[in-house]
Structure formats: C-alpha cells, structure tokens
Residue frames relative to the residue before (quaternion, step in Angstrom):
aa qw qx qy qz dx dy dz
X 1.0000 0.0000 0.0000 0.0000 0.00 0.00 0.00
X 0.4605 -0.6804 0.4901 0.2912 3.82 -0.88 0.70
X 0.6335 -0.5901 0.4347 0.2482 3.07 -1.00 1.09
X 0.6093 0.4123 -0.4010 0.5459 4.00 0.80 -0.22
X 0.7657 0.4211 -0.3396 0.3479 3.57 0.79 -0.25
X 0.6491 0.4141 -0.3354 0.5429 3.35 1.38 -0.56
X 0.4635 0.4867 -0.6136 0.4145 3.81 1.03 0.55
X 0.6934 0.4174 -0.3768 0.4505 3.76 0.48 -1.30
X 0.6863 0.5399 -0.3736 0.3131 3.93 0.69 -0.17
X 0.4983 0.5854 -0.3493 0.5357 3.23 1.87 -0.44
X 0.7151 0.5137 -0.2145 0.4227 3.53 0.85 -1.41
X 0.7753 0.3891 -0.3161 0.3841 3.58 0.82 -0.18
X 0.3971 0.7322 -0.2099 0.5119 3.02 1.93 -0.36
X 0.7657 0.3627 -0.0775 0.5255 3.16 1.15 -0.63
X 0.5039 0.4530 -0.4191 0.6043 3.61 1.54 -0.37
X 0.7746 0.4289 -0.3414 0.3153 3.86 0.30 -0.82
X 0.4691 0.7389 -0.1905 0.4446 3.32 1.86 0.15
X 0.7588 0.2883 0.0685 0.5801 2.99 1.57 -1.30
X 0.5501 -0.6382 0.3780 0.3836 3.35 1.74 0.47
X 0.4872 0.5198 -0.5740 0.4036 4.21 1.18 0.11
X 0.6277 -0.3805 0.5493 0.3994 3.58 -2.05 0.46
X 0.3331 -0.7306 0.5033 0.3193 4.03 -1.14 -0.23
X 0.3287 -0.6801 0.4556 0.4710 3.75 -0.24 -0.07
X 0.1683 0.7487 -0.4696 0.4366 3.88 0.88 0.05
X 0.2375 0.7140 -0.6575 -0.0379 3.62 -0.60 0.77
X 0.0535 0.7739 -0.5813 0.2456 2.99 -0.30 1.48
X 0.5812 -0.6889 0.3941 0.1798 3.59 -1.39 0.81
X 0.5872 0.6096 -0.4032 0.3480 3.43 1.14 -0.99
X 0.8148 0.2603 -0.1238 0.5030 3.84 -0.61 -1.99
X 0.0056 0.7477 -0.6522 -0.1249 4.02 -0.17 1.08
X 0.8277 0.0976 0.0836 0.5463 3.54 1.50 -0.77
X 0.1418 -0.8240 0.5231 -0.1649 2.61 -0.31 2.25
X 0.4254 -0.6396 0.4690 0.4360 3.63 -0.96 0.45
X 0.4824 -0.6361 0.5514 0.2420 3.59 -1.76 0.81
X 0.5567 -0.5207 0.6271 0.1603 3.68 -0.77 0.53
X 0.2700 0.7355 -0.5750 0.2355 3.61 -0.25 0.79
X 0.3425 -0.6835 0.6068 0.2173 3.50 -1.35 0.98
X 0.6307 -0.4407 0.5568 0.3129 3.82 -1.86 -0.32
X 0.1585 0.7708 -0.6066 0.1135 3.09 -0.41 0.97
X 0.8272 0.3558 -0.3524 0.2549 3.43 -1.63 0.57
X 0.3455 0.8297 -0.2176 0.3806 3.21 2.13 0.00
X 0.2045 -0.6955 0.6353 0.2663 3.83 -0.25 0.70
X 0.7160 -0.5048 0.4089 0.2557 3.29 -1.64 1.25
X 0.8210 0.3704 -0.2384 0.3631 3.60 1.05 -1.19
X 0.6513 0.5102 -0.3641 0.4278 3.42 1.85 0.03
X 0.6488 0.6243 -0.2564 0.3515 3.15 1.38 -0.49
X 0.1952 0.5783 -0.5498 0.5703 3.15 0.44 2.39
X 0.0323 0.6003 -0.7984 0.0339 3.57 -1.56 0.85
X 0.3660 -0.7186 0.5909 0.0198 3.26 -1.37 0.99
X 0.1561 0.8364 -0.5242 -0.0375 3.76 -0.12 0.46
X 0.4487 -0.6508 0.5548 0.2595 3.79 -1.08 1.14
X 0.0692 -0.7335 0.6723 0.0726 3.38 -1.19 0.74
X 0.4353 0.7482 -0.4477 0.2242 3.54 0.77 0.31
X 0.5592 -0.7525 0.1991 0.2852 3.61 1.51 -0.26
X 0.5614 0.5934 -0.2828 0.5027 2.62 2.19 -0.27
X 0.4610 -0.6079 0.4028 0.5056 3.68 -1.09 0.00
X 0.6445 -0.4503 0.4483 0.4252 3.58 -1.76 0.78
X 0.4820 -0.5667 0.6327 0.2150 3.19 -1.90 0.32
X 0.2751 0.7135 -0.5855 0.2690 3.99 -0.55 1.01
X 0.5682 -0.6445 0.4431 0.2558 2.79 -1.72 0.07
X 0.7061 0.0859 -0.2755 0.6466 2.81 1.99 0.17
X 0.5999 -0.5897 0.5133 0.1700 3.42 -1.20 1.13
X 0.3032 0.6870 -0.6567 -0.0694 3.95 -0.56 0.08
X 0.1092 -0.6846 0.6868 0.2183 3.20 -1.74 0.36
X 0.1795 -0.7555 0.6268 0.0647 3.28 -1.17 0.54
X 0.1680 0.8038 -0.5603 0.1086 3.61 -0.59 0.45
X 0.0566 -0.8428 0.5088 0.1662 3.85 -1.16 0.77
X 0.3466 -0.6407 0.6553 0.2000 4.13 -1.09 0.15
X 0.0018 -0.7272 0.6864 -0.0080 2.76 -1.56 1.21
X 0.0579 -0.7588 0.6485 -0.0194 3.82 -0.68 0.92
X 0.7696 -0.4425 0.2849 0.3617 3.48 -1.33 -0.53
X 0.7901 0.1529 -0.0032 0.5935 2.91 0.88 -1.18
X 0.7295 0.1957 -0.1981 0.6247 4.17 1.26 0.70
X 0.0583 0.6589 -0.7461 0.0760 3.39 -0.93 1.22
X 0.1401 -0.7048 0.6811 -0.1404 3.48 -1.44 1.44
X 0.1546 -0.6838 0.7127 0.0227 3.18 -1.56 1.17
X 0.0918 0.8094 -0.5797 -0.0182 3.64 -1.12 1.04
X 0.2893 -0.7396 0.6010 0.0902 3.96 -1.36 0.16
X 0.2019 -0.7685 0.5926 -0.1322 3.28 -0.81 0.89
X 0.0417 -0.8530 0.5164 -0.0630 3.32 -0.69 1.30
X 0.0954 -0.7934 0.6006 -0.0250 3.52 -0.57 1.28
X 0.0571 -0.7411 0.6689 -0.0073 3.36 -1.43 0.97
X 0.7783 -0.1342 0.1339 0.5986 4.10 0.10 0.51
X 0.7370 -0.5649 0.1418 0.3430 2.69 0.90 1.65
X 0.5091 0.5904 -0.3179 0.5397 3.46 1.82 0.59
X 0.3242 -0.7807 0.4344 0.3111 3.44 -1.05 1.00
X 0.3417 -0.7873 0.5048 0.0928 3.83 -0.69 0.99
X 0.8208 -0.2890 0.0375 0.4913 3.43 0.80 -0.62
X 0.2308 -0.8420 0.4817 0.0756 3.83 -0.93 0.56
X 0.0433 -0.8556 0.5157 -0.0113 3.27 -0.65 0.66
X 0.0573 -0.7272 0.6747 -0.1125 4.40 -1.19 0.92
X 0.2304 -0.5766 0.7521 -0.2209 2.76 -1.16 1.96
X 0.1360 -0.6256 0.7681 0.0132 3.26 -1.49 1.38
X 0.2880 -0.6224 0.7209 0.0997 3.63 -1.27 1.59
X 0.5445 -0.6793 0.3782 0.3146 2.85 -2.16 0.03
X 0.6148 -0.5149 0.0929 0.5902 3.83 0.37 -0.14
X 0.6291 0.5202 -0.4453 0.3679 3.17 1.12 -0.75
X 0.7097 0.5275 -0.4543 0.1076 3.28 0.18 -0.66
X 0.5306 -0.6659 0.3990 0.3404 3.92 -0.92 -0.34
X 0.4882 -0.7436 0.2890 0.3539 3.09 -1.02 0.35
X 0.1475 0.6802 -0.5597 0.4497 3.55 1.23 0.70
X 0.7534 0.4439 -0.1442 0.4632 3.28 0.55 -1.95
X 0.5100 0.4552 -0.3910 0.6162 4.12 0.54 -0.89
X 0.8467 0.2357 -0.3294 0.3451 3.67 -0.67 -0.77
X 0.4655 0.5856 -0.4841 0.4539 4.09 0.94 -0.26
X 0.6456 0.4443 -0.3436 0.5174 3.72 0.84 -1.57
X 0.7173 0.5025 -0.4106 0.2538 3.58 0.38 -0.50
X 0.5262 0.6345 -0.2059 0.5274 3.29 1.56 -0.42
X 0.6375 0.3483 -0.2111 0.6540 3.63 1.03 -1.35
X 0.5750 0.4952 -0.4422 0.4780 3.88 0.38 0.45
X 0.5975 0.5468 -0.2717 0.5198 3.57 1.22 -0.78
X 0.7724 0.3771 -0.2110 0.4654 3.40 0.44 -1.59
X 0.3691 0.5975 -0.4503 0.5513 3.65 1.22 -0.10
X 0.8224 0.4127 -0.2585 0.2942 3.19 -0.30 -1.34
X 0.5793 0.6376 -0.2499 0.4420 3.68 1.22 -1.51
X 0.4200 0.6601 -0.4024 0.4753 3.75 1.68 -1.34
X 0.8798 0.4479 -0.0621 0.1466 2.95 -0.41 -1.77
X 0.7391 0.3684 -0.1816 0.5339 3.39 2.10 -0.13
X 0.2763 -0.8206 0.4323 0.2520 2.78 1.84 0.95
X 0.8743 -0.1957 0.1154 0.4290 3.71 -1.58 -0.72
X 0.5371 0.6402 -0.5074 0.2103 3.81 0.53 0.30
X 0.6024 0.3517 -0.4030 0.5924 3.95 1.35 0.88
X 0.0309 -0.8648 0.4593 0.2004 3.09 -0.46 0.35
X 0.7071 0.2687 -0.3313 0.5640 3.03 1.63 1.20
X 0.0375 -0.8439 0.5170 0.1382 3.64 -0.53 0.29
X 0.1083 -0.8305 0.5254 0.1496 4.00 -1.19 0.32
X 0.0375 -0.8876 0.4428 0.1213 3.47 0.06 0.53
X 0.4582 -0.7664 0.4500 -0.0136 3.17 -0.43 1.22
X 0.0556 -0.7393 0.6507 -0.1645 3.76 -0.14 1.33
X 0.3936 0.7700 -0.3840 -0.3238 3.27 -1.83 0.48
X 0.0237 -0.7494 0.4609 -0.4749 1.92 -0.04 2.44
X 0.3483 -0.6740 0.5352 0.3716 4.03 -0.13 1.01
X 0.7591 0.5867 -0.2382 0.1514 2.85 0.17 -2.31
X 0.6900 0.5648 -0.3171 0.3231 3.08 0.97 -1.37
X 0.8044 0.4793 -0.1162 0.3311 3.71 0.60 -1.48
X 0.4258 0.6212 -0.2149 0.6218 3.19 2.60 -0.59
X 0.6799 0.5181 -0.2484 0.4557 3.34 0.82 -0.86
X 0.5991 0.4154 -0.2662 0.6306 3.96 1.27 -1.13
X 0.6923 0.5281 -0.3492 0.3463 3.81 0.52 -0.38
X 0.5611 0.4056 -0.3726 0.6179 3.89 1.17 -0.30
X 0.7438 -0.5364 0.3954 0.0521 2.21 -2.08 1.67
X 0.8046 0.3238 -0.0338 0.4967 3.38 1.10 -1.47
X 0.2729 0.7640 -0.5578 0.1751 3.33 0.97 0.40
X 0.3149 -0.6918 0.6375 0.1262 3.67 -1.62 0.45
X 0.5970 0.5407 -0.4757 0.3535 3.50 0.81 -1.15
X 0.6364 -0.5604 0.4344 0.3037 3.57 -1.03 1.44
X 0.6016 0.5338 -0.2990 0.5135 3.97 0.52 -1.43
X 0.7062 0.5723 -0.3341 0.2492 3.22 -0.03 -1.17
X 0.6895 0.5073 -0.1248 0.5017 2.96 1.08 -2.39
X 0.6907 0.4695 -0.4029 0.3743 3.63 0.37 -0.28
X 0.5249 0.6388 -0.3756 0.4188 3.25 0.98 -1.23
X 0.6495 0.6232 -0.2215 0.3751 3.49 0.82 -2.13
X 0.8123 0.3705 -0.2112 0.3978 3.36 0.79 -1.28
X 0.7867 0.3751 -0.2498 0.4218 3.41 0.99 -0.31
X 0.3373 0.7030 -0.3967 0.4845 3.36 1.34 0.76
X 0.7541 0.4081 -0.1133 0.5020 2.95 0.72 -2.01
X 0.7434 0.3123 -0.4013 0.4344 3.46 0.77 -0.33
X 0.5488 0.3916 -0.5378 0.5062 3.95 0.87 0.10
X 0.6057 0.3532 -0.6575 0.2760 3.86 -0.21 -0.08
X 0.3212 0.5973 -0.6408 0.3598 4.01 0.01 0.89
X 0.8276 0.2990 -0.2319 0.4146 3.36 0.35 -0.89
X 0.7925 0.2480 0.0400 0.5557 3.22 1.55 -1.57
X 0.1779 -0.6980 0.6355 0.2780 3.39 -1.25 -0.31
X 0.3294 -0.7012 0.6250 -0.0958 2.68 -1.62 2.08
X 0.2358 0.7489 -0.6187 0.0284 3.68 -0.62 0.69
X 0.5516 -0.5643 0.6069 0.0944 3.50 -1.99 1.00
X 0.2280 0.7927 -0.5609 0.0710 3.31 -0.77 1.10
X 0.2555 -0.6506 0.6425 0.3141 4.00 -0.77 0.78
X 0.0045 -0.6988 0.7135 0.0501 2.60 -2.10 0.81
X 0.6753 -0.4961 0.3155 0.4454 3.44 -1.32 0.95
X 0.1280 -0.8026 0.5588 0.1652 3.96 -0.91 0.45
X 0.7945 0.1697 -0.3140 0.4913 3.60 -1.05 1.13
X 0.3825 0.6614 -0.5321 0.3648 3.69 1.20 0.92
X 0.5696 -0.5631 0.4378 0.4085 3.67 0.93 0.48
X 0.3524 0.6912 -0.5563 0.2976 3.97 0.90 0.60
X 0.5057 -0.6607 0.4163 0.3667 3.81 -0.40 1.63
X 0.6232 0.6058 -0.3287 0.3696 3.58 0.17 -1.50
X 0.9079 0.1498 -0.1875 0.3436 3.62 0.04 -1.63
X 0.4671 0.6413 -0.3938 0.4642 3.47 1.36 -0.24
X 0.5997 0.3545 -0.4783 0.5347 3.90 0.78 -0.74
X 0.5039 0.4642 -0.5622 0.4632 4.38 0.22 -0.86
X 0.5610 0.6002 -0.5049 0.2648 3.88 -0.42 -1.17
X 0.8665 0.2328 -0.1776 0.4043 2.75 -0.05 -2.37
X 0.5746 0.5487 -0.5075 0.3335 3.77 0.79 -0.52
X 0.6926 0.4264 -0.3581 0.4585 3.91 0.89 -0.46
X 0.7223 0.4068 -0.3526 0.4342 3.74 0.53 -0.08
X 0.8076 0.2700 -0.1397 0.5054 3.52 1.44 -0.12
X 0.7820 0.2641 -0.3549 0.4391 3.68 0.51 -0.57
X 0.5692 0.6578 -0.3773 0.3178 3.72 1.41 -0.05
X 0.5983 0.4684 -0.4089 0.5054 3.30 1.49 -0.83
X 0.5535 0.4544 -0.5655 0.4092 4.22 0.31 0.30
X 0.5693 0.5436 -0.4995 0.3617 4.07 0.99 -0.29
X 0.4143 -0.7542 0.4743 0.1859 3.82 -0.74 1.53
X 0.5796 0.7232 -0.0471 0.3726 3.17 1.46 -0.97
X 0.3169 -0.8080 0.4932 0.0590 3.87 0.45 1.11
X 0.3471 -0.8063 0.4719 0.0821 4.24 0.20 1.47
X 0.7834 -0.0374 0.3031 0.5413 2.79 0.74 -1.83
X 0.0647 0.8269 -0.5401 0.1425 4.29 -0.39 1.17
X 0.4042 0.6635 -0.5704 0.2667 3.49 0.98 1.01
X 0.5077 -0.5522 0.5578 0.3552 3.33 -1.07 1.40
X 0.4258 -0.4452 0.6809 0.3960 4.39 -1.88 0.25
X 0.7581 -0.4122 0.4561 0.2176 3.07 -1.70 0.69
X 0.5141 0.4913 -0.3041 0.6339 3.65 1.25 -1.82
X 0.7182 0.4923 -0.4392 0.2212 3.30 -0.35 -1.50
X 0.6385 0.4992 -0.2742 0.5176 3.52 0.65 -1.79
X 0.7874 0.2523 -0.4411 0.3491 4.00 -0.36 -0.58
X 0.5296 0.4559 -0.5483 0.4593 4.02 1.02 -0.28
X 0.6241 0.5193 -0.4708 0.3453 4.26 0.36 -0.47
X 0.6636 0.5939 -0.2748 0.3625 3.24 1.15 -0.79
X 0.6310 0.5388 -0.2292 0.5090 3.27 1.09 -1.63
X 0.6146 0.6025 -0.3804 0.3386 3.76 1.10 -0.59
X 0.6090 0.5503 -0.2210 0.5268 3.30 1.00 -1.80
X 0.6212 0.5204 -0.4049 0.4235 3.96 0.43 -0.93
X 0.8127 0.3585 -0.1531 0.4331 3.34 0.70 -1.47
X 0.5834 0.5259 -0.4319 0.4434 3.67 0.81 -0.02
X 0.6178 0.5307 -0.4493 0.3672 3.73 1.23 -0.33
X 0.6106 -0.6280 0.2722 0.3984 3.22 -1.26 0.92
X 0.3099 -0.7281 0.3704 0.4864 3.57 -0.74 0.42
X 0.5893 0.3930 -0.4787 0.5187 4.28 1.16 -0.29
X 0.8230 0.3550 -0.4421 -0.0347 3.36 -0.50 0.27
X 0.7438 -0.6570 0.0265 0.1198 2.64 1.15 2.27
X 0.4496 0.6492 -0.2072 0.5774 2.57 2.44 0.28
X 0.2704 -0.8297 0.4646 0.1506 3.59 -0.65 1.21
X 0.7317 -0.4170 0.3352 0.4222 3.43 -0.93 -0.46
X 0.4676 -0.6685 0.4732 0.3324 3.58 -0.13 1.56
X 0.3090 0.7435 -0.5695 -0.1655 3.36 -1.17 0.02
X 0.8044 -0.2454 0.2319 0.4888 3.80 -1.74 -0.21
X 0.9324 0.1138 0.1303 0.3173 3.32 -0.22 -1.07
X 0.6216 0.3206 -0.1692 0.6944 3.31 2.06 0.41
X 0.2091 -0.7681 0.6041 -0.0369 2.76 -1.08 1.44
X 0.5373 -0.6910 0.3355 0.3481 4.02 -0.85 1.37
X 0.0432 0.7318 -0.6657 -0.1397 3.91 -0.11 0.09
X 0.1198 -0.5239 0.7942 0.2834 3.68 -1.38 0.42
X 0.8547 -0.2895 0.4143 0.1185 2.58 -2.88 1.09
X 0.4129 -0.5401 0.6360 0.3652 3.89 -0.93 1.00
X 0.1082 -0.6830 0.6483 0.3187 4.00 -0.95 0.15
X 0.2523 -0.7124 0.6245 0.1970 3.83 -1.43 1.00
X 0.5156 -0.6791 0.4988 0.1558 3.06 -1.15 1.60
X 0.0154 0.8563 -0.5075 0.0945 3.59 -0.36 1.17
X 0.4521 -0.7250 0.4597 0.2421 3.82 -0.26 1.38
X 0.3017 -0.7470 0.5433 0.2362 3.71 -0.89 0.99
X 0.6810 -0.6360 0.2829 0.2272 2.89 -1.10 0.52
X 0.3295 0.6100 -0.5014 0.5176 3.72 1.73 -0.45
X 0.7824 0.3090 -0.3947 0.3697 3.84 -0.33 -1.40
X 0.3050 0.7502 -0.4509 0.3754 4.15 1.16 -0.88
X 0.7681 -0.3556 0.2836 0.4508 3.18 -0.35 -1.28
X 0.7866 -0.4137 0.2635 0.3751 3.44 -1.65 1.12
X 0.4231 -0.7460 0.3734 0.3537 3.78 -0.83 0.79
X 0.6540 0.4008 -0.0377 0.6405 3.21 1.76 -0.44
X 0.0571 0.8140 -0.5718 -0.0848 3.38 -0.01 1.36
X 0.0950 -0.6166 0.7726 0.1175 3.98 -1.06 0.48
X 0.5883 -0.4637 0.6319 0.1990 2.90 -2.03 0.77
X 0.7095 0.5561 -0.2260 0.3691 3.62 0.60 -0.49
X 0.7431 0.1647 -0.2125 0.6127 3.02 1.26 -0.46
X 0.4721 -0.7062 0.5088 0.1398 2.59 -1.60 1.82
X 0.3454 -0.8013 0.4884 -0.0116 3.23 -1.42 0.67
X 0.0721 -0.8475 0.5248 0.0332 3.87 0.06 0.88
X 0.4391 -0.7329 0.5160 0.0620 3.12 -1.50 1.36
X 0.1898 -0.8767 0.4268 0.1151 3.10 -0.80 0.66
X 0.2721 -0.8744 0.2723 0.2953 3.52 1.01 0.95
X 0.5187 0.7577 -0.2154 0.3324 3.55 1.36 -1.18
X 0.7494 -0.1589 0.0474 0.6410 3.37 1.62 -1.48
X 0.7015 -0.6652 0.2214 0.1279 2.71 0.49 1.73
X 0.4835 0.7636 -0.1752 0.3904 3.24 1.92 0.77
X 0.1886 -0.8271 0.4710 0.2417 3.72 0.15 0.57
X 0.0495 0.7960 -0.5944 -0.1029 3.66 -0.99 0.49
X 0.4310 -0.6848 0.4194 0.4116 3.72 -0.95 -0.10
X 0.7300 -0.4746 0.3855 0.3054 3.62 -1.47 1.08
C-alpha cells in the first residue's frame, strides 16, 4: 500500500475512534457508533451494581431481556414478570451488521425505555441478562460504547424514584422467564419489518475501511478519493545522469573540455 494511503488510513482510523466523521469517501461504514463519555452524573451516584450469582434478582418486577443473532436476522426481546405472571413483552429487529454485544445492550435500552414509561407504579425492578459482558460493560465508569452510556445514564437517574438492579443468570437452564425472551428473539422479531437499531461497531467500521483502502489498485497511482482533497502527483525535476556527467573512462591523457552552458564535459 503507498505510504500516502496508509497515512490517510491511520488518520481515519483514528477519527472513527474518537467519534470524528472521516474524509474517506467511501461506501461501506455509512453509520458508525459515536464514542461518547457520562456526563451529568454526581460522582456519588455514578455506580451500577451487577449480581453475578446466577440467580434471578429479587423485585417486584422480574425482567428478562435476551438477544439472537443468525445470518440473515438478529433480534432483541424483554419479558416482563409480575407474581410470576407475564405483564408485558417487547421485539426489536437489528440490522445484520451489528453484534450481539450490540443486540443484547438494545435489549436492555428496550427495558430501561420501558421502566421510563411506568413512572412510579414498581417500586422495584430486576433485569435479568444472560450475559456477563453485557451488564459489566453498563457497570464501568468509563465506558464509551454509545448503548451502554445511555443505559448508565438513565438508570442512575430513575433510581430516584425506583430501584433498578442487574443480575446474570445461567442461560438454557430451563429458567421460565429467560427461555420465553430467547424464543421471542430468535423468532417473533425476525417478522418486525422495521430496522430498531443499524449502527455499524466501531471495530466493524475501521475493518470496512482498511478494506476499501486495500482493494484499491496499488499501480493505479490513484489515492484515496476524498472530501476536500484532491490527489496531485509530485512536479518530477529533470536531473542529468551521470553516464552523460562524466566520460565512463577517465584517462589522464585525454583532454577534456567543459562546457559551462550545460554543465557537461566532452572530449576535444
């Protein structure tokens, strides 16, 4: 790869890192997630607890949340138990690219949606994951992943009214709650016509990029189109070779005459 392109590949690599647009016009990553930080959080609330103990949380309301990924259909669903009764459900249809890290975060931000919307009539909620990564992932301070940071921020600001806790549980142990989320995410989501959520991962967007770079030809001397820069090759400077310079064979004997005009030596 030419060295002007792997600079402008380092440099966009690094805008899509930091949540900048790229100058890259290129077809693949139209929509990448932004990198974003917590903000507006008091130091002493800004903490999420998550059970790892496998069991479901204690609440007055039970949620389970769970997501499916296949080839060609990736679904996020939620489940809502009250006395051991199901209260409300919800299915979200992702796009393919995305991952299931990403499918199961939306499943969560479907929950905390939902908790929004019933203002003070629980006055407790568990949400049920099972999945470490996912609820570990909403629990650091410094997360970026966009999903995450929201989730983070609107928890912490409903535990004022309510209390919101994160708990893994064992998946495919025949638990009623998360086994009904499963099948609703591997089957009634792929009938949802309607696209939730279609941000390319961050990874995802810099391996599309590094493709397009590398699929250009490397001879045809042509760089990476971009916005606001246009390729210019180098003025070439016309530079006398040395064979014509001087004699290929110098002898002391034979005299030689200069030629000052072009700077050229020939023999008498």
């Amino acid at each position: 790869m030419p060295i002007e392109q792997v600079m402008q590949l380092y440099k966009d690599r690094r805008a899509i890192s930091r949540g900048n647009p790229t100058n890259a016009v290129i077809a693949g990553p139209k929509k990448i997630e932004t990198p974003t930080k917590t903000r507006g959080i008091h130091p002493k609330d800004n903490h999420i607890s998550v059970g790892l103990s496998g069991t479901v949380g204690n609440a007055n309301m039970k949620i389970f949340t769970n997501g499916s990924k296949t080839e060609n259909h990736i679904g996020a669903s939620m489940v809502s138990e009250k006395d051991s009764k199901e209260i409300h459900i919800n299915t979200q249809r992702l796009n393919t690219t995305c991952t299931l890290f990403q499918d199961e975060l939306y499943g969560i931000s479907m929950v905390i949606d939902w908790i929004q919307s019933q203002g003070k009539k629980i006055s407790s909620y568990a949400i049920n994951v099972d999945s470490k990564t996912v609820p570990l992932a909403i629990a650091i301070k410094h997360t970026t992943h966009p999903l995450a940071v929201v989730i983070r921020v609107k928890a912490i600001t409903l535990r004022n009214s309510t209390s919101i806790t994160f708990h893994w549980v064992k998946g495919h142990t025949g638990l009623k709650g998360n086994e009904r989320a499963d099948y609703l995410a591997k089957t009634v989501a792929r009938y949802n016509t309607t696209i939730a959520y279609d941000e390319i991962p961050i990874n995802r967007g810099k391996q599309i990029l590094e493709d397009q770079f590398s699929n250009l030809s490397p001879t045809s001397g042509s760089a990476v189109p971009h916005k606001h820069s246009q390729h210019h090759k180098l003025p070439q400077t016309y530079l006398p070779s040395t064979s014509r310079r001087w004699p290929r064979k110098l002898n002391s004997a034979t005299p030689l005459k200069y030629h000052p005009n072009t700077d050229l030596y020939s023999k008498e």
